[in-house]
The first five atom37 places (N, CA, C, CB, O) and aatype in JSON, in Angstrom:
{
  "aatype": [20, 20, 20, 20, 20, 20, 20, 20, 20, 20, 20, 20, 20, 20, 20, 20, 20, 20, 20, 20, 20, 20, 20, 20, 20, 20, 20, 20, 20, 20, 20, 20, 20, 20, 20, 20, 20, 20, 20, 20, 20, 20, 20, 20, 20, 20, 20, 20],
  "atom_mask": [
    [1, 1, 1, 1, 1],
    [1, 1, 1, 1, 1],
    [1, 1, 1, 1, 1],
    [1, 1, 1, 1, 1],
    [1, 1, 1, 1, 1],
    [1, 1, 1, 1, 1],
    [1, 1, 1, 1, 1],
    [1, 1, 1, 1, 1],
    [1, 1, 1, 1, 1],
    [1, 1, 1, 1, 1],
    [1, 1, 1, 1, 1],
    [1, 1, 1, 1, 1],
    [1, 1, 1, 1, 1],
    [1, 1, 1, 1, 1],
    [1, 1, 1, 1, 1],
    [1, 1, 1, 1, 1],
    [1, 1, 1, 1, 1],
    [1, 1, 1, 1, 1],
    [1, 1, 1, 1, 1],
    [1, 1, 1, 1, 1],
    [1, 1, 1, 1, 1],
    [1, 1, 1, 1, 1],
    [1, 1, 1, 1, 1],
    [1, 1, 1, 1, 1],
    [1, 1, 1, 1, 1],
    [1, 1, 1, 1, 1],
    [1, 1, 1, 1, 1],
    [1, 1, 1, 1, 1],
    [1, 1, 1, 1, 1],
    [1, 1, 1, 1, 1],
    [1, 1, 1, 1, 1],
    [1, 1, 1, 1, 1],
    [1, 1, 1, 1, 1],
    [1, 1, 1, 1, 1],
    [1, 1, 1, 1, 1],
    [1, 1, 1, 1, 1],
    [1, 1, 1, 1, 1],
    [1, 1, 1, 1, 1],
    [1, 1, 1, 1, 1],
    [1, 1, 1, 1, 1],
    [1, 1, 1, 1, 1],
    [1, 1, 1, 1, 1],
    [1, 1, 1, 1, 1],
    [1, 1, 1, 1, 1],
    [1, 1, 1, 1, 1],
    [1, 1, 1, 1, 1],
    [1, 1, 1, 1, 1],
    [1, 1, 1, 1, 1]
  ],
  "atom_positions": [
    [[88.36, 75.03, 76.76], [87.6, 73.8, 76.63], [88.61, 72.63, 76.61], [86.7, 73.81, 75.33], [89.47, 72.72, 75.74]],
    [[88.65, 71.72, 77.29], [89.11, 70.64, 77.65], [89.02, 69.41, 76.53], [88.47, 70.42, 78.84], [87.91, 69.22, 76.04]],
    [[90.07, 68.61, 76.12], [89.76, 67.7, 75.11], [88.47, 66.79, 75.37], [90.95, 66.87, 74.93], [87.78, 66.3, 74.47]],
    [[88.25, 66.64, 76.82], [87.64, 65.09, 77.1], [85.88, 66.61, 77.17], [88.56, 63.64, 79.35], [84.71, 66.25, 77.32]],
    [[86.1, 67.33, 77.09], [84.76, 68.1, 77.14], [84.25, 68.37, 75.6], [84.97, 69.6, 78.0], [83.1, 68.51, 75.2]],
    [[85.74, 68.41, 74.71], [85.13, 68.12, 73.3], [84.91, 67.06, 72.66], [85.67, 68.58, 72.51], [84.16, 67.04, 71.68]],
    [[85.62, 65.86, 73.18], [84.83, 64.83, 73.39], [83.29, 64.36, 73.31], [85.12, 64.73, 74.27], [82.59, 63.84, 72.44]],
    [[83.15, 64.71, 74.35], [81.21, 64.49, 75.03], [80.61, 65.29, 73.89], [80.61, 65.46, 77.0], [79.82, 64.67, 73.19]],
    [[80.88, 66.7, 73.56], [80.47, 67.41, 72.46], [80.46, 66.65, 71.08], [81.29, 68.54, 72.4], [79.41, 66.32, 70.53]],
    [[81.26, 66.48, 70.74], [80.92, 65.64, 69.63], [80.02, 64.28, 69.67], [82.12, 65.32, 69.13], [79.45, 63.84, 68.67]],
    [[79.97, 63.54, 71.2], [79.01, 62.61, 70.76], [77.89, 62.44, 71.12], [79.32, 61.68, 70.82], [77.15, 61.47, 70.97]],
    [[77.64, 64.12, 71.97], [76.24, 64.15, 71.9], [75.64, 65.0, 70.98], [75.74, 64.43, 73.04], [74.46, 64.67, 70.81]],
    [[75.94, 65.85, 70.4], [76.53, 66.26, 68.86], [75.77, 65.6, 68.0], [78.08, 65.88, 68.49], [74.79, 66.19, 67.54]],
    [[76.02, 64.43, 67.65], [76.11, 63.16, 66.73], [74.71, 62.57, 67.29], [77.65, 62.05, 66.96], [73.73, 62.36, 66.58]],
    [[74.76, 62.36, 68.48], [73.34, 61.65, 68.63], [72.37, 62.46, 68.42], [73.04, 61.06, 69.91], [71.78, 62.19, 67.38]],
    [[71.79, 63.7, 69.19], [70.82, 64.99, 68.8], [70.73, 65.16, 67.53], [71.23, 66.33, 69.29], [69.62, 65.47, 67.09]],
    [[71.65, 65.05, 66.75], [71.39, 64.93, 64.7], [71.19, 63.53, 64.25], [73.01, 65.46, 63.58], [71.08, 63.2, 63.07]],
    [[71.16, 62.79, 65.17], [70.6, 61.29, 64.85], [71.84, 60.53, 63.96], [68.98, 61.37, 63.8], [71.56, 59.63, 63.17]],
    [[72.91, 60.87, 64.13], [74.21, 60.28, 63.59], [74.4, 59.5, 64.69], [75.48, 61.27, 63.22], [74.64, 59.79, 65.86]],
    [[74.11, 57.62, 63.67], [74.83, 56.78, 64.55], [76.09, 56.6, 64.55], [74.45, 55.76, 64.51], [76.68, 56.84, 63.5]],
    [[76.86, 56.12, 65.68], [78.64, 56.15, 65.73], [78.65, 54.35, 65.19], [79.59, 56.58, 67.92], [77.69, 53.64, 65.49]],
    [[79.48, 53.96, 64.65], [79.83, 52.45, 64.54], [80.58, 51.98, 65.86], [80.82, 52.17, 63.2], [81.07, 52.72, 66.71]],
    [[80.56, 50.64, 65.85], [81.42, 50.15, 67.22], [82.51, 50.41, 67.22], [81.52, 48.85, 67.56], [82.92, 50.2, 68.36]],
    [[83.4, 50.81, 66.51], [85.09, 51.24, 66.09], [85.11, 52.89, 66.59], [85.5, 51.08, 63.95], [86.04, 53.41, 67.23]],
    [[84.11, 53.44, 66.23], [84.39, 55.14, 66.39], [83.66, 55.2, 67.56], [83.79, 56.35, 65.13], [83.52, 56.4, 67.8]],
    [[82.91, 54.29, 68.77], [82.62, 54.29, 69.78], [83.68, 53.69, 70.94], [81.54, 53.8, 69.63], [83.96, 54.09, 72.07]],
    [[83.98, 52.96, 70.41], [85.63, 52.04, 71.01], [86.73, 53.22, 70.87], [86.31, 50.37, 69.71], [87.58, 53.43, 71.73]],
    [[86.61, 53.83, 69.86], [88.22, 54.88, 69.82], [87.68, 55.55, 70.8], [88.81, 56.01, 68.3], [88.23, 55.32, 71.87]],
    [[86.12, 56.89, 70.9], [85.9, 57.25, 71.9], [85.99, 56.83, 73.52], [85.13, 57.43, 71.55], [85.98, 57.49, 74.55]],
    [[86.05, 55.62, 73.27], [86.01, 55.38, 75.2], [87.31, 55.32, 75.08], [85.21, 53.82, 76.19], [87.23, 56.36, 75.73]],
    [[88.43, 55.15, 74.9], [89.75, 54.89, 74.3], [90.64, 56.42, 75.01], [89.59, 54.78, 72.27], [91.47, 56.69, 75.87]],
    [[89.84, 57.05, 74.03], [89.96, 58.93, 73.92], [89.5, 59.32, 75.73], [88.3, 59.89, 72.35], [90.16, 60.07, 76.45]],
    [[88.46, 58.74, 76.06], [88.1, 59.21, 77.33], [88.96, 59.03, 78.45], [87.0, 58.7, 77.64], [89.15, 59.84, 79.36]],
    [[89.69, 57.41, 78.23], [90.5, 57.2, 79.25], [91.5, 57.86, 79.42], [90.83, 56.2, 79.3], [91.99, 58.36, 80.43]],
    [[91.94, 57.85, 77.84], [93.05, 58.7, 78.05], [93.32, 60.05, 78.84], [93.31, 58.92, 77.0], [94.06, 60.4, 79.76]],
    [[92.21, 60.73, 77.93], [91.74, 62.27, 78.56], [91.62, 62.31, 80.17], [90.1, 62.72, 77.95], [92.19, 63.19, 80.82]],
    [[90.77, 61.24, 80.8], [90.59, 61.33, 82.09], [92.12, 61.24, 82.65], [89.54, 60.23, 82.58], [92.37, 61.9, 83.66]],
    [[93.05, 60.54, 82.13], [94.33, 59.86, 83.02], [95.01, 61.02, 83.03], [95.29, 58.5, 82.39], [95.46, 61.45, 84.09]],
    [[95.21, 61.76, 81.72], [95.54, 63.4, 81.67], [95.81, 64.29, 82.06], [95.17, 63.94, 81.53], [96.89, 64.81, 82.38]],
    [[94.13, 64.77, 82.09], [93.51, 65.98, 82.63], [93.15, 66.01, 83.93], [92.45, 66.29, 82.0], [93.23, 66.97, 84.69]],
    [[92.7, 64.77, 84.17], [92.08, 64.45, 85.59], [93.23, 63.99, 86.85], [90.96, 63.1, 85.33], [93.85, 64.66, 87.67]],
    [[93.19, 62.47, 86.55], [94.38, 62.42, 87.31], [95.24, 62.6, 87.5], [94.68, 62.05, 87.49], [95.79, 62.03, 88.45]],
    [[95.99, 63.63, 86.63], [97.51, 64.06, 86.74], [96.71, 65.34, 87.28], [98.76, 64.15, 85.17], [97.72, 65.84, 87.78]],
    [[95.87, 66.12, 87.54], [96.03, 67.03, 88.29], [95.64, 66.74, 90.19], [95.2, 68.05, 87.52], [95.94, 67.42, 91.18]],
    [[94.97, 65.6, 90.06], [94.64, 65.06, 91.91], [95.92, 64.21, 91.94], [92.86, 63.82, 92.38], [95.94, 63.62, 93.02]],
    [[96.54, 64.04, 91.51], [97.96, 63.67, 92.01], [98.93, 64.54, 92.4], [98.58, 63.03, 91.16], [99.89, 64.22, 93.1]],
    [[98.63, 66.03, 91.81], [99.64, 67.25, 92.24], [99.33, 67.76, 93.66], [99.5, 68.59, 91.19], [99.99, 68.55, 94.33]],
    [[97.83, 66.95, 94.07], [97.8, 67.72, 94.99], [98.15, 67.2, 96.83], [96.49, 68.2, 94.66], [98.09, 68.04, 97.73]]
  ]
}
């Protein structure tokens, strides 16, 4: 399982139990995503 796939898990996770995120722990998440995507994602379509 991929960070940016445990990611999404936790914040759909959180919404389905009706846990709202604040704007700070929604901001770190998109934060977390970019990162993850620049990562996981584009460092592997750049190898190729």
């Amino acid at each position: 399982m991929t960070k940016l796939y445990k990611l999404y898990s936790i914040f759909e996770n959180s919404r389905e139990v009706g846990v709202k995120l604040s704007k700070d722990v929604l901001q770190q998440v998109e934060e977390l995503e970019e990162g993850f995507i620049k990562e996981e994602i584009l460092s592997v379509l750049g190898n190729e």
